[in-house]
Biopython code that builds the backbone (N, CA, C, O; Angstrom):
import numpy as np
from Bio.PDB.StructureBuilder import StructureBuilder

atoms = [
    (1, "UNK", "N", (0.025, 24.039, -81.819)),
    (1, "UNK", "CA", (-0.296, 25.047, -80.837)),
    (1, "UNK", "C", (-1.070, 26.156, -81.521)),
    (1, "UNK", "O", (-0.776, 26.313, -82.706)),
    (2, "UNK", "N", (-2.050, 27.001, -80.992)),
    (2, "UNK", "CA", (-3.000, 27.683, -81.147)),
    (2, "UNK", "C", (-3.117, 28.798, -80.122)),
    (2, "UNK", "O", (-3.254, 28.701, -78.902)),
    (3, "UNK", "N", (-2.972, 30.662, -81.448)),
    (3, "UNK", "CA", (-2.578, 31.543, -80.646)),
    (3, "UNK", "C", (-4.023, 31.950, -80.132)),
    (3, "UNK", "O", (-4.606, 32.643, -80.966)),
    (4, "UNK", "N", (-4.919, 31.650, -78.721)),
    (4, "UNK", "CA", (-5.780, 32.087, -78.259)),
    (4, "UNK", "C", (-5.856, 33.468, -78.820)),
    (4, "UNK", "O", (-4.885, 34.022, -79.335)),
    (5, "UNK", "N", (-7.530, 34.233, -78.658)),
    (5, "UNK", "CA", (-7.694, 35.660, -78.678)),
    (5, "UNK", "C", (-6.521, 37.027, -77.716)),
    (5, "UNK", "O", (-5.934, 38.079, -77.972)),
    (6, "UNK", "N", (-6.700, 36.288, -76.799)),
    (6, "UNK", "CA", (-5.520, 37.051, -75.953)),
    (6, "UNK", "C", (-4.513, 36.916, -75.989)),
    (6, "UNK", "O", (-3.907, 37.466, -75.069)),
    (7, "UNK", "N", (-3.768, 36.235, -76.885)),
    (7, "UNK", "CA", (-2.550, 36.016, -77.184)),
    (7, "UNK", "C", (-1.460, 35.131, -76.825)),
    (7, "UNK", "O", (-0.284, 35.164, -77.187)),
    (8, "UNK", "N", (-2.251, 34.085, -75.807)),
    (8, "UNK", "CA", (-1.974, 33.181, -75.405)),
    (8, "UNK", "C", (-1.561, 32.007, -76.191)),
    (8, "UNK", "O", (-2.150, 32.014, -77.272)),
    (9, "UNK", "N", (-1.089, 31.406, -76.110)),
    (9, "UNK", "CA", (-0.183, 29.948, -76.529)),
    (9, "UNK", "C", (-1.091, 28.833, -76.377)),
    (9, "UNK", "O", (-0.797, 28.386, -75.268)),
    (10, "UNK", "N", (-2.371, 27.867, -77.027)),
    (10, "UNK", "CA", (-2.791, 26.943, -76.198)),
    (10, "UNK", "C", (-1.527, 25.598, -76.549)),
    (10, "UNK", "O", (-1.536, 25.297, -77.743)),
    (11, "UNK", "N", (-0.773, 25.010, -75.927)),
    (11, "UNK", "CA", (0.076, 23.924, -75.741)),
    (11, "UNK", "C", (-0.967, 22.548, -75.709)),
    (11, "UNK", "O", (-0.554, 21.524, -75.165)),
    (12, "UNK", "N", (-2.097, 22.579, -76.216)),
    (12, "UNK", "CA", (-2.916, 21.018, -76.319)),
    (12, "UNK", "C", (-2.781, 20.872, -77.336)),
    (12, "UNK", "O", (-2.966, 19.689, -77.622)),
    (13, "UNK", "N", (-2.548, 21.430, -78.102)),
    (13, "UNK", "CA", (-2.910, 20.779, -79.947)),
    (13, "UNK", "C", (-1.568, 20.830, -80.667)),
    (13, "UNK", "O", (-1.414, 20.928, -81.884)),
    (14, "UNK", "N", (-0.306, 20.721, -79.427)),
    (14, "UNK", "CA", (0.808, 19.997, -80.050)),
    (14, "UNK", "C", (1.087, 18.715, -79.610)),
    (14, "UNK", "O", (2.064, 18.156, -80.108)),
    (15, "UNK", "N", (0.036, 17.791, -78.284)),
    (15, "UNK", "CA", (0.203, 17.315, -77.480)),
    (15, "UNK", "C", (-1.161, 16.818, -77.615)),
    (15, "UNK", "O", (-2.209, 17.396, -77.326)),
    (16, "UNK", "N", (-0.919, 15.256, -78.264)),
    (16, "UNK", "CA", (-2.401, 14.760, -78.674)),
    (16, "UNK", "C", (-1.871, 13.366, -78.116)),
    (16, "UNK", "O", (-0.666, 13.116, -78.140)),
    (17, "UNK", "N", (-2.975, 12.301, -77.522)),
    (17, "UNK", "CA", (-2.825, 11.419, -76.675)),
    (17, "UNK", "C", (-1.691, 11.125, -75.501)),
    (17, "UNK", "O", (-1.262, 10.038, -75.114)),
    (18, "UNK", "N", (-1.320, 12.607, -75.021)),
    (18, "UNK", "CA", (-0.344, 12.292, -73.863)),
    (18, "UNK", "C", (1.531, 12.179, -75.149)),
    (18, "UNK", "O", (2.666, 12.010, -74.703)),
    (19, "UNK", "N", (1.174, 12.334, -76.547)),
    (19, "UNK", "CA", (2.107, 12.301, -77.241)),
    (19, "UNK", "C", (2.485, 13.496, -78.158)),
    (19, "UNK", "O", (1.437, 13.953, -78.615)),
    (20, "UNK", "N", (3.811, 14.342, -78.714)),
    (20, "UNK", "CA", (3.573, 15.553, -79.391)),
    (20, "UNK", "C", (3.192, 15.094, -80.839)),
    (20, "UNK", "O", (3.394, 14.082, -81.511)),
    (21, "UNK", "N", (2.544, 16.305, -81.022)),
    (21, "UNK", "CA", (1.939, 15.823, -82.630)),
    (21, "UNK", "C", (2.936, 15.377, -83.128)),
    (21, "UNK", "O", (3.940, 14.948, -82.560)),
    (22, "UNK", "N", (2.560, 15.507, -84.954)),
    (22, "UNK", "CA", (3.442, 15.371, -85.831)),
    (22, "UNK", "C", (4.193, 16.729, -85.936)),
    (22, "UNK", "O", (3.618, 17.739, -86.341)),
    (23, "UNK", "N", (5.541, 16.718, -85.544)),
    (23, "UNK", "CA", (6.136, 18.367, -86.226)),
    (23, "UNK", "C", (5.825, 18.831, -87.895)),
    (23, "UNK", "O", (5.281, 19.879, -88.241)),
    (24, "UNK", "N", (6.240, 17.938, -88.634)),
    (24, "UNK", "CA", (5.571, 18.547, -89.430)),
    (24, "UNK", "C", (4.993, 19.452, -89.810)),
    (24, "UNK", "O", (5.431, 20.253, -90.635)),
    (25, "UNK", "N", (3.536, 19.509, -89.102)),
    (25, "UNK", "CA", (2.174, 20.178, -88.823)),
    (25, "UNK", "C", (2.270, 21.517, -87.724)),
    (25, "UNK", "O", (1.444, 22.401, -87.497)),
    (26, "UNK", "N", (3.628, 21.273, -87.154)),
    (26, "UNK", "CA", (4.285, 22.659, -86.342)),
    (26, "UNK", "C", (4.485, 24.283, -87.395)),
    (26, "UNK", "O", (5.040, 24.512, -88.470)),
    (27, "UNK", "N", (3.866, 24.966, -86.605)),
    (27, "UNK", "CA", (4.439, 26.519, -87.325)),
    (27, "UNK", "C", (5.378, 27.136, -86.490)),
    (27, "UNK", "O", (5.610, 26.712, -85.358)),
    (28, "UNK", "N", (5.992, 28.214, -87.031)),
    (28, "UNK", "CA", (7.205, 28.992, -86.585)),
    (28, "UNK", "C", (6.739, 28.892, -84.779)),
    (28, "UNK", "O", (7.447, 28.347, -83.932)),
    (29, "UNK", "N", (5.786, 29.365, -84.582)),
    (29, "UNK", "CA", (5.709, 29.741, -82.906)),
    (29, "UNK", "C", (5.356, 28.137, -82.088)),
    (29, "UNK", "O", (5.354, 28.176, -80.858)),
    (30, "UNK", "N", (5.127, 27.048, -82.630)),
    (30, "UNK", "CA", (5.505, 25.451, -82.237)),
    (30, "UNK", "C", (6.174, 25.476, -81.995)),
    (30, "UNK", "O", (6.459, 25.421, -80.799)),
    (31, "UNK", "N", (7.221, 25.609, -83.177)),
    (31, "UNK", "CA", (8.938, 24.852, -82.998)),
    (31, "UNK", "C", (9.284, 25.549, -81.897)),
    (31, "UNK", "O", (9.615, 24.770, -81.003)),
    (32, "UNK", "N", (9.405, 27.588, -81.319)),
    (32, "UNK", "CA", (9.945, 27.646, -80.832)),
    (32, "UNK", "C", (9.735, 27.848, -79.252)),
    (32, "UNK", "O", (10.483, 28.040, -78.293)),
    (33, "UNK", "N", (8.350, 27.710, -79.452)),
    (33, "UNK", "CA", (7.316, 27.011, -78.146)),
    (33, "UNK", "C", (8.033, 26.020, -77.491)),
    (33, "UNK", "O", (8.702, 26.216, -76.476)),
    (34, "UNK", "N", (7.887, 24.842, -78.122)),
    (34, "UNK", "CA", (8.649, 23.672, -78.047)),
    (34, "UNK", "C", (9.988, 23.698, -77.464)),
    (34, "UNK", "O", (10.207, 23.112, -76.403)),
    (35, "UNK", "N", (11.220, 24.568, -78.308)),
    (35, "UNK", "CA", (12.396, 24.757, -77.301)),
    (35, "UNK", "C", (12.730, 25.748, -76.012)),
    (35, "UNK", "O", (13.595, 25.751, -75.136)),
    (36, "UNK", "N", (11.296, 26.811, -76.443)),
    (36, "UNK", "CA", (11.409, 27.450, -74.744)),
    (36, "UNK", "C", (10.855, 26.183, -73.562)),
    (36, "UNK", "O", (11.413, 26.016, -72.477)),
    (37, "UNK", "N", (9.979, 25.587, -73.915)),
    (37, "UNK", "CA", (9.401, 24.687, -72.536)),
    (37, "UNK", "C", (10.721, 23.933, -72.700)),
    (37, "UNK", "O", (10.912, 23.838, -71.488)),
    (38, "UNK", "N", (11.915, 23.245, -73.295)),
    (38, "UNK", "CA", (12.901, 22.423, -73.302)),
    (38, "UNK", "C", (13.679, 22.864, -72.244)),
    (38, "UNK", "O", (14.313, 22.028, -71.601)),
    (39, "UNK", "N", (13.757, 24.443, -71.858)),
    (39, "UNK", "CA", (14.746, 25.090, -71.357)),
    (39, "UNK", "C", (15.612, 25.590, -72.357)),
    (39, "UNK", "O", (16.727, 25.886, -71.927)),
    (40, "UNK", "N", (15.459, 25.738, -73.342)),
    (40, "UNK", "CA", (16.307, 26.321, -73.981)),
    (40, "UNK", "C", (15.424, 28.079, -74.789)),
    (40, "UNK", "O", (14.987, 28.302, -75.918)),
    (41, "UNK", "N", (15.488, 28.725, -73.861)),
    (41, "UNK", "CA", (14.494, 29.766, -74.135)),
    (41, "UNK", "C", (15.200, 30.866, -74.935)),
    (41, "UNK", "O", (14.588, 31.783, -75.482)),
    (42, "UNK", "N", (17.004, 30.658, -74.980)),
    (42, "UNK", "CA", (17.496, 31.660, -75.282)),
    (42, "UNK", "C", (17.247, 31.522, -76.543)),
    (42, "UNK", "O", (16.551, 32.201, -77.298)),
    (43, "UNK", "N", (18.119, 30.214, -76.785)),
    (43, "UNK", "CA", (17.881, 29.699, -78.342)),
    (43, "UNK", "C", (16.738, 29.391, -79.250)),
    (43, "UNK", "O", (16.813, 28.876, -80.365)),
    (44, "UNK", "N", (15.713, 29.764, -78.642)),
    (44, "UNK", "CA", (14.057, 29.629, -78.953)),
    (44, "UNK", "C", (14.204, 30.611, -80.210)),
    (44, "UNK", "O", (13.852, 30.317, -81.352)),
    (45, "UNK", "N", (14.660, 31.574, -79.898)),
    (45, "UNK", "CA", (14.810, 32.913, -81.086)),
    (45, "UNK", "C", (15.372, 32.961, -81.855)),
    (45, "UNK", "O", (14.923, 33.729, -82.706)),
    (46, "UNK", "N", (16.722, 32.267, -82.226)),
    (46, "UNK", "CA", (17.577, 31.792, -83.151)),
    (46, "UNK", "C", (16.041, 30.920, -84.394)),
    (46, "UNK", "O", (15.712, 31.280, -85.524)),
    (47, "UNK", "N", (15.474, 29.773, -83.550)),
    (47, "UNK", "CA", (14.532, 29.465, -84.640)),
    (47, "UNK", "C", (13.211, 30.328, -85.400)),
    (47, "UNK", "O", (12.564, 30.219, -86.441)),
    (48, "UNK", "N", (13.240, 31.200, -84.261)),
    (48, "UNK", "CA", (12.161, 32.114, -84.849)),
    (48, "UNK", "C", (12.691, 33.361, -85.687)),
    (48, "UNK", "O", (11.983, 34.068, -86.404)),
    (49, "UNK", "N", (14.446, 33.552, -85.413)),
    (49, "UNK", "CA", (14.744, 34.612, -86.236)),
    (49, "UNK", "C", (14.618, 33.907, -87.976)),
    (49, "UNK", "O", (14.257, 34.395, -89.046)),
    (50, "UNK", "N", (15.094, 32.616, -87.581)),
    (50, "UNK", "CA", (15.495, 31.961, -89.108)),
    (50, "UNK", "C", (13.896, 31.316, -89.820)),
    (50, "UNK", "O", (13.446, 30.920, -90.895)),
    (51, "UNK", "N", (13.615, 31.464, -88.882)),
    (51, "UNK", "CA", (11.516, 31.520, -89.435)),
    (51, "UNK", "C", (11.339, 29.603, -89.861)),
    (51, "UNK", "O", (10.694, 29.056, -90.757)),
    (52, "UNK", "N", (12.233, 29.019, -88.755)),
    (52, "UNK", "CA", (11.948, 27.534, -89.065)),
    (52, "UNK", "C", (10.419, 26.697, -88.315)),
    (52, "UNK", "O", (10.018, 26.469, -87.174)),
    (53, "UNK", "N", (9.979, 26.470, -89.590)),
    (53, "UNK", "CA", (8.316, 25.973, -88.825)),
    (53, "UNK", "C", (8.492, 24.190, -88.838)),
    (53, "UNK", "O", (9.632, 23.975, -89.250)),
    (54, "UNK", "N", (7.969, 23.210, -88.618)),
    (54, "UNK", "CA", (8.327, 22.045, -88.481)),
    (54, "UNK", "C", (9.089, 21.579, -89.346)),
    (54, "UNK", "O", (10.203, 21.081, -89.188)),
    (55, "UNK", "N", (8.314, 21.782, -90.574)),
    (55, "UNK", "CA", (8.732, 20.553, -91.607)),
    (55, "UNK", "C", (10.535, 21.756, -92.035)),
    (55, "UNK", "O", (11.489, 21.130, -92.497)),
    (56, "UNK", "N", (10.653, 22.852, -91.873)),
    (56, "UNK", "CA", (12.114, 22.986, -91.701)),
    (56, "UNK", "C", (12.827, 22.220, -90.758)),
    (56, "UNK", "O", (13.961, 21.832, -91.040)),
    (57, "UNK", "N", (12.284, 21.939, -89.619)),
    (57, "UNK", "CA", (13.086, 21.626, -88.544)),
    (57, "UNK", "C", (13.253, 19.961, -88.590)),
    (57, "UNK", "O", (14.136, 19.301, -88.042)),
    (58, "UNK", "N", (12.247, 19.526, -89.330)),
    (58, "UNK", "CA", (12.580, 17.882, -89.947)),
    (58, "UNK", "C", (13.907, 17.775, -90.727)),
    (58, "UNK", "O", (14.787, 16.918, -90.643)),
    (59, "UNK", "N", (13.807, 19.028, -91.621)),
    (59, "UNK", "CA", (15.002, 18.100, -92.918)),
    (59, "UNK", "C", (16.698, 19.595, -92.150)),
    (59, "UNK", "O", (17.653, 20.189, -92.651)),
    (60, "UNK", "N", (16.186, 19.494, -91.066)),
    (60, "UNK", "CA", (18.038, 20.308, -90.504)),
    (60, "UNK", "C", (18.690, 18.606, -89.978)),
    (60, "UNK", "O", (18.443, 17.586, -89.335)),
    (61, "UNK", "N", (19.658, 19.300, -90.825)),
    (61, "UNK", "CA", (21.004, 18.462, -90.719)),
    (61, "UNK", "C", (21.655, 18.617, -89.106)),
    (61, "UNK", "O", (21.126, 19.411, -88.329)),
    (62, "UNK", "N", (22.697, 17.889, -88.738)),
    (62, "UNK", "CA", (23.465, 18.701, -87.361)),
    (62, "UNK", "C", (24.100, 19.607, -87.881)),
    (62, "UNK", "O", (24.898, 19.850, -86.975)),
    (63, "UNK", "N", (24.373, 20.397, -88.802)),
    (63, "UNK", "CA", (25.651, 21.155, -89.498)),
    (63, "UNK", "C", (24.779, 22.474, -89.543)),
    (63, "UNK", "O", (25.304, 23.571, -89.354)),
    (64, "UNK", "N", (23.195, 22.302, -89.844)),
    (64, "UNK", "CA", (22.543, 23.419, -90.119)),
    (64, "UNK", "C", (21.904, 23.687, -88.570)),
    (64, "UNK", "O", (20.908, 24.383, -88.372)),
    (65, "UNK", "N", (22.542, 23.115, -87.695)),
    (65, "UNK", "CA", (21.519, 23.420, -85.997)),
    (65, "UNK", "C", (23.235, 24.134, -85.694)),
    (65, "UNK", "O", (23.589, 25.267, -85.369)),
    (66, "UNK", "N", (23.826, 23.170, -85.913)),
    (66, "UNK", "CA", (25.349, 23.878, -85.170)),
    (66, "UNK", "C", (26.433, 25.200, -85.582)),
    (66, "UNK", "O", (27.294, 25.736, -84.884)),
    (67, "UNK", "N", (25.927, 25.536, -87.281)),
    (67, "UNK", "CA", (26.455, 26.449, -87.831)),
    (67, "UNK", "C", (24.955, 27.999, -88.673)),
    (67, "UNK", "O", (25.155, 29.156, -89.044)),
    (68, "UNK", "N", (24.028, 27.397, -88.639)),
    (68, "UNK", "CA", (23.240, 27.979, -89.498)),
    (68, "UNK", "C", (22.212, 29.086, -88.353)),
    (68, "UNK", "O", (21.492, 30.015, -88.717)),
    (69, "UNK", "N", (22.425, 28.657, -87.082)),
    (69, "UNK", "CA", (21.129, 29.480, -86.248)),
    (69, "UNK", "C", (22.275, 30.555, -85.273)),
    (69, "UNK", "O", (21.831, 31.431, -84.531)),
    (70, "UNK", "N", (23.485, 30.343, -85.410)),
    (70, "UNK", "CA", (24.485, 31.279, -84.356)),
    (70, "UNK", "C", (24.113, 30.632, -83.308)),
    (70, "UNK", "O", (24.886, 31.253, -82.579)),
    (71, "UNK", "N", (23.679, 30.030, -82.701)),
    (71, "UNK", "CA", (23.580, 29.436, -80.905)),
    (71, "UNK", "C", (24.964, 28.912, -80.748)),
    (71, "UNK", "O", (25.658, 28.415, -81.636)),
    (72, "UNK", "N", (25.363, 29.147, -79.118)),
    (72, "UNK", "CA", (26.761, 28.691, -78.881)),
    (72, "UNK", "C", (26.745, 27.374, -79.170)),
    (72, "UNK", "O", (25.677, 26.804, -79.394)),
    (73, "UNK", "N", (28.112, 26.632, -79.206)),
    (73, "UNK", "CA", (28.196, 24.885, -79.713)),
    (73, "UNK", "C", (27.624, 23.750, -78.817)),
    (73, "UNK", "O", (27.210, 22.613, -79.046)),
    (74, "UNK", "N", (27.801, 24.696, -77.445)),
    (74, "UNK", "CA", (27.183, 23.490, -75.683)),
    (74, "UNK", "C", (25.900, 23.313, -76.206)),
    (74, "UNK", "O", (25.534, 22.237, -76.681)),
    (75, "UNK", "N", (24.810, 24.854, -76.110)),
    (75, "UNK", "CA", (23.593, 24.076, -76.678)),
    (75, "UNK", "C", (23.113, 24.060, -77.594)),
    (75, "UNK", "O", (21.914, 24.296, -77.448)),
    (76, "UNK", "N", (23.481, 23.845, -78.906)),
    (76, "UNK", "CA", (23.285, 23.361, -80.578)),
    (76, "UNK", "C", (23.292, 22.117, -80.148)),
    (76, "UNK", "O", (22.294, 21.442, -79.898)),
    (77, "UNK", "N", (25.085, 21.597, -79.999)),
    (77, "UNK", "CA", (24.972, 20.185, -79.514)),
    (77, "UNK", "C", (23.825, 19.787, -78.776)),
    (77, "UNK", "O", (23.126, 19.084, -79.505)),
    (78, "UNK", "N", (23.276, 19.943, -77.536)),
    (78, "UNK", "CA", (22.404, 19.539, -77.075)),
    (78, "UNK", "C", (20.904, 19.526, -77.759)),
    (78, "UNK", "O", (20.097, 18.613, -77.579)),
    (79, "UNK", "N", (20.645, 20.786, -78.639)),
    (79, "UNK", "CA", (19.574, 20.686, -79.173)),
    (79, "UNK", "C", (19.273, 19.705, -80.051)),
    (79, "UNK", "O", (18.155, 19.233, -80.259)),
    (80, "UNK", "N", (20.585, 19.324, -80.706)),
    (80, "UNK", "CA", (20.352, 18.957, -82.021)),
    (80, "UNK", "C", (20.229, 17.476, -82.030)),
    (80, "UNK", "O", (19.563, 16.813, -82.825)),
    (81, "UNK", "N", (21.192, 16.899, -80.726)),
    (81, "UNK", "CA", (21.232, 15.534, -80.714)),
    (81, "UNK", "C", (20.229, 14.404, -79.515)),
    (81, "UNK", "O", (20.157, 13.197, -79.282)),
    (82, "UNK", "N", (19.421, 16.013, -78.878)),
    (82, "UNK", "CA", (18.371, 15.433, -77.483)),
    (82, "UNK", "C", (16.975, 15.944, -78.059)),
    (82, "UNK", "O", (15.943, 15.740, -77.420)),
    (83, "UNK", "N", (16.967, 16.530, -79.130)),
    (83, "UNK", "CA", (15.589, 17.226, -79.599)),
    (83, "UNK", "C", (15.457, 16.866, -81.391)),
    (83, "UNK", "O", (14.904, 15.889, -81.895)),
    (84, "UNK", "N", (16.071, 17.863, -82.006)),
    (84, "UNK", "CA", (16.022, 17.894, -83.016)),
    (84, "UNK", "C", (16.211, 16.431, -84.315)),
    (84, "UNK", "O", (15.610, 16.137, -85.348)),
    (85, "UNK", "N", (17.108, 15.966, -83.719)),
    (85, "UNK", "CA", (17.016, 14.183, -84.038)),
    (85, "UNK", "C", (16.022, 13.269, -83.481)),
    (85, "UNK", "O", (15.306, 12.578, -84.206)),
    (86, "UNK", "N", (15.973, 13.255, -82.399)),
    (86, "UNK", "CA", (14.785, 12.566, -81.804)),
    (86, "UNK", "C", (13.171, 13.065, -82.604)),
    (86, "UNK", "O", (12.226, 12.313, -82.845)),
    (87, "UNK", "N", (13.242, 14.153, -82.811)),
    (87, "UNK", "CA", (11.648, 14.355, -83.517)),
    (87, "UNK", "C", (11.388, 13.832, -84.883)),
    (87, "UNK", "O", (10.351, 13.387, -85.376)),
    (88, "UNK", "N", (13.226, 14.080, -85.642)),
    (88, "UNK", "CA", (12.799, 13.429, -87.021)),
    (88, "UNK", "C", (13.024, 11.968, -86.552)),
    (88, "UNK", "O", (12.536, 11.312, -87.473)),
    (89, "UNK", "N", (13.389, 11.297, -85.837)),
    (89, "UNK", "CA", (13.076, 9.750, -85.751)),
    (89, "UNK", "C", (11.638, 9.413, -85.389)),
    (89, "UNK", "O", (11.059, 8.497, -85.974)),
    (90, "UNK", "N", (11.014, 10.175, -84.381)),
    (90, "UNK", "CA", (9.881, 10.297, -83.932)),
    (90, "UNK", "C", (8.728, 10.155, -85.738)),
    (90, "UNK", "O", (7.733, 9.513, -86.072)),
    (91, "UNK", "N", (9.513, 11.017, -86.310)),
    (91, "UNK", "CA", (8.683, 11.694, -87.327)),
    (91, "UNK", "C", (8.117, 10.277, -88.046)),
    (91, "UNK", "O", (6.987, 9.789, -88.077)),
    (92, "UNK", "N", (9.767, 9.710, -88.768)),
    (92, "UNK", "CA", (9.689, 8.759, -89.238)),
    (92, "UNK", "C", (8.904, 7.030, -89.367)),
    (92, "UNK", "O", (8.653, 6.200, -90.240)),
    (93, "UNK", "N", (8.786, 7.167, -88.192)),
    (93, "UNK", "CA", (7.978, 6.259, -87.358)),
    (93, "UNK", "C", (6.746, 6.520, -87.099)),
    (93, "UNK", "O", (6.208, 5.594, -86.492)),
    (94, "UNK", "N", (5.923, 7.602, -87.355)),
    (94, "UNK", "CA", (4.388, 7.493, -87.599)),
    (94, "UNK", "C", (3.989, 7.113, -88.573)),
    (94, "UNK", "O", (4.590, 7.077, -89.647)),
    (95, "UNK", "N", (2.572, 6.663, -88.270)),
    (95, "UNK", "CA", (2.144, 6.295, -89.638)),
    (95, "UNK", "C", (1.481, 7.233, -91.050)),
    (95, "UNK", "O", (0.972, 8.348, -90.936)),
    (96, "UNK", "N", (1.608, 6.619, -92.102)),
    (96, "UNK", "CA", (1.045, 7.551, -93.003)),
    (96, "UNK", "C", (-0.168, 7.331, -93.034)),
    (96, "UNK", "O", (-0.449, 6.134, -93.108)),
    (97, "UNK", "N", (-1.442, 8.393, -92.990)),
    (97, "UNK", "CA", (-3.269, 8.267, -93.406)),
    (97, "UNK", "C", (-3.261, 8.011, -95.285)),
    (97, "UNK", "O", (-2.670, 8.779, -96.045)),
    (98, "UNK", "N", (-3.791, 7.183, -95.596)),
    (98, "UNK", "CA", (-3.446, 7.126, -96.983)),
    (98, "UNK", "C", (-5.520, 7.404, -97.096)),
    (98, "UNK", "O", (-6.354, 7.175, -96.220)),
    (99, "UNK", "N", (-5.720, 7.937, -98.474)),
    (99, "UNK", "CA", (-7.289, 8.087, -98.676)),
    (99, "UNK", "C", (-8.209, 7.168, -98.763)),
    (99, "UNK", "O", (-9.430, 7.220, -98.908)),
    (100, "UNK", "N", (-6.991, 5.792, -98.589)),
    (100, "UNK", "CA", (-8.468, 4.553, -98.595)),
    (100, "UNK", "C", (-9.068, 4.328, -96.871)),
    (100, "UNK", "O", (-9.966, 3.521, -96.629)),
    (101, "UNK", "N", (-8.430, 5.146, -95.821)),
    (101, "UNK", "CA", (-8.581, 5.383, -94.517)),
    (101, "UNK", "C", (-7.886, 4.620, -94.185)),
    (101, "UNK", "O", (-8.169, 4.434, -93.002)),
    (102, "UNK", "N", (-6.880, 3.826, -94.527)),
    (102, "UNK", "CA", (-5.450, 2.841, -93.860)),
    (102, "UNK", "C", (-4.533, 3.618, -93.488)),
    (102, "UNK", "O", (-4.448, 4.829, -93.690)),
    (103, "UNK", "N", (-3.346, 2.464, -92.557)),
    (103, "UNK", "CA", (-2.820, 3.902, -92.287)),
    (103, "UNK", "C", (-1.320, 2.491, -92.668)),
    (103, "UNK", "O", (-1.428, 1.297, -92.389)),
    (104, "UNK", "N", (-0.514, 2.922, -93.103)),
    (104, "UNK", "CA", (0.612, 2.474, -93.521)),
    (104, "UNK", "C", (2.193, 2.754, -92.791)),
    (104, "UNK", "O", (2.447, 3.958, -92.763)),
    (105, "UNK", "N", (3.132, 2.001, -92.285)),
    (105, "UNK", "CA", (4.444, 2.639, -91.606)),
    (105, "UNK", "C", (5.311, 3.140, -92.546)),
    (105, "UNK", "O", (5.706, 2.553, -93.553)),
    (106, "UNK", "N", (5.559, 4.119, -92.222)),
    (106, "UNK", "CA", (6.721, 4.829, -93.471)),
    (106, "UNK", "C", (7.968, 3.964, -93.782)),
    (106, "UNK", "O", (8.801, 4.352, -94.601)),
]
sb = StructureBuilder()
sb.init_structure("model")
sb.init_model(0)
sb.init_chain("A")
sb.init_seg("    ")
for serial, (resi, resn, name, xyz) in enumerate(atoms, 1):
    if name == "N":
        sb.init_residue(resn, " ", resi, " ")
    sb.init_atom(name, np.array(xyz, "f"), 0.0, 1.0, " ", f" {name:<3s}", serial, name[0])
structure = sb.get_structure()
Protein backbone atom coordinates (compact mmCIF):
# COMPACT_ATOMS: atom_id res chain seq x y z
CA UNK A 1 0.00 0.00 0.00
CA UNK A 2 1.04 3.50 -1.01
CA UNK A 3 0.56 6.78 1.07
CA UNK A 4 -0.94 9.04 -1.90
CA UNK A 5 0.04 13.00 -1.77
CA UNK A 6 -3.10 13.62 0.19
CA UNK A 7 -2.67 11.20 2.50
CA UNK A 8 -4.61 8.69 1.29
CA UNK A 9 -4.06 4.87 1.53
CA UNK A 10 -3.82 3.45 -2.19
CA UNK A 11 -5.06 -0.44 -1.25
CA UNK A 12 -3.84 -1.73 -5.07
CA UNK A 13 -0.34 -2.45 -4.44
CA UNK A 14 -1.18 -4.84 -1.60
CA UNK A 15 -3.60 -6.56 -3.91
CA UNK A 16 -1.87 -7.81 -7.11
CA UNK A 17 -3.80 -10.28 -9.46
CA UNK A 18 -7.11 -10.23 -7.49
CA UNK A 19 -4.44 -11.81 -4.70
CA UNK A 20 -2.63 -9.91 -1.46
CA UNK A 21 0.92 -9.39 -2.07
CA UNK A 22 3.64 -10.92 -0.34
CA UNK A 23 3.44 -9.55 3.46
CA UNK A 24 6.69 -9.59 3.72
CA UNK A 25 6.99 -6.53 1.45
CA UNK A 26 4.13 -4.95 3.93
CA UNK A 27 5.16 -1.76 6.08
CA UNK A 28 3.83 -0.72 9.47
CA UNK A 29 0.66 1.13 7.79
CA UNK A 30 -0.06 -2.46 5.45
CA UNK A 31 -0.19 -4.65 8.27
CA UNK A 32 -2.46 -2.33 10.01
CA UNK A 33 -4.43 -1.33 6.90
CA UNK A 34 -4.95 -4.86 6.45
CA UNK A 35 -6.57 -5.49 10.02
CA UNK A 36 -8.72 -2.31 9.92
CA UNK A 37 -10.44 -3.53 6.45
CA UNK A 38 -10.63 -7.21 8.53
CA UNK A 39 -12.89 -5.42 10.98
CA UNK A 40 -10.70 -5.41 13.43
CA UNK A 41 -10.01 -1.58 13.54
CA UNK A 42 -9.58 -1.43 17.24
CA UNK A 43 -6.77 -3.76 17.27
CA UNK A 44 -5.24 -2.18 14.08
CA UNK A 45 -3.26 0.07 16.72
CA UNK A 46 -1.98 -2.46 18.98
CA UNK A 47 0.15 -3.34 15.58
CA UNK A 48 1.01 0.03 14.84
CA UNK A 49 1.79 0.87 18.52
CA UNK A 50 4.31 -2.21 18.50
CA UNK A 51 5.60 -0.85 14.94
CA UNK A 52 5.02 -4.50 13.36
CA UNK A 53 5.64 -4.20 9.45
CA UNK A 54 5.19 -7.62 7.54
CA UNK A 55 8.08 -9.56 7.82
CA UNK A 56 7.40 -8.95 11.89
CA UNK A 57 4.06 -10.15 11.43
CA UNK A 58 5.44 -13.41 9.52
CA UNK A 59 7.73 -14.73 12.31
CA UNK A 60 4.70 -13.82 15.46
CA UNK A 61 4.13 -16.82 17.17
CA UNK A 62 0.27 -17.24 18.71
CA UNK A 63 1.87 -16.37 22.18
CA UNK A 64 3.31 -13.06 20.71
CA UNK A 65 -0.43 -12.02 18.99
CA UNK A 66 -2.17 -13.23 22.32
CA UNK A 67 0.21 -11.84 25.03
CA UNK A 68 2.66 -9.27 23.34
CA UNK A 69 0.08 -6.54 21.57
CA UNK A 70 -2.53 -6.20 24.91
CA UNK A 71 -5.70 -6.93 22.56
CA UNK A 72 -8.47 -8.74 24.52
CA UNK A 73 -8.13 -12.85 24.12
CA UNK A 74 -11.82 -13.06 21.77
CA UNK A 75 -9.95 -11.06 19.17
CA UNK A 76 -6.12 -12.10 19.37
CA UNK A 77 -7.66 -15.51 19.09
CA UNK A 78 -9.41 -14.57 16.09
CA UNK A 79 -6.64 -12.58 14.63
CA UNK A 80 -4.13 -14.86 15.07
CA UNK A 81 -5.71 -18.09 13.94
CA UNK A 82 -8.13 -16.43 10.78
CA UNK A 83 -5.34 -13.89 9.67
CA UNK A 84 -2.12 -13.98 11.06
CA UNK A 85 -1.48 -17.84 10.37
CA UNK A 86 -3.14 -17.94 7.23
CA UNK A 87 -0.66 -15.19 5.74
CA UNK A 88 2.43 -17.02 7.00
CA UNK A 89 1.02 -20.21 5.24
CA UNK A 90 0.06 -18.03 2.39
CA UNK A 91 3.69 -16.73 2.72
CA UNK A 92 5.21 -20.04 2.59
CA UNK A 93 3.74 -21.21 -0.45
CA UNK A 94 4.89 -18.53 -2.89
CA UNK A 95 7.39 -18.86 -4.97
CA UNK A 96 10.95 -17.74 -4.63
CA UNK A 97 12.43 -15.21 -7.90
CA UNK A 98 15.91 -16.64 -7.86
CA UNK A 99 18.52 -14.30 -10.36
CA UNK A 100 18.63 -16.87 -13.05
CA UNK A 101 14.74 -15.51 -13.59
CA UNK A 102 13.25 -19.07 -12.24
CA UNK A 103 11.11 -19.10 -9.81
CA UNK A 104 11.42 -22.09 -7.29
CA UNK A 105 8.62 -23.40 -4.32
CA UNK A 106 9.93 -22.76 -0.95
Amino acid sequence: METKENGSVDTKSSVENGQLSDPAHWAVADVVNYFKATGFEEQANAFQDQEIDGKSLLLMTRNDVLTGLSIKLGPALKIYEYHVKPLQTQHLKMPVMFPDGLSRGR
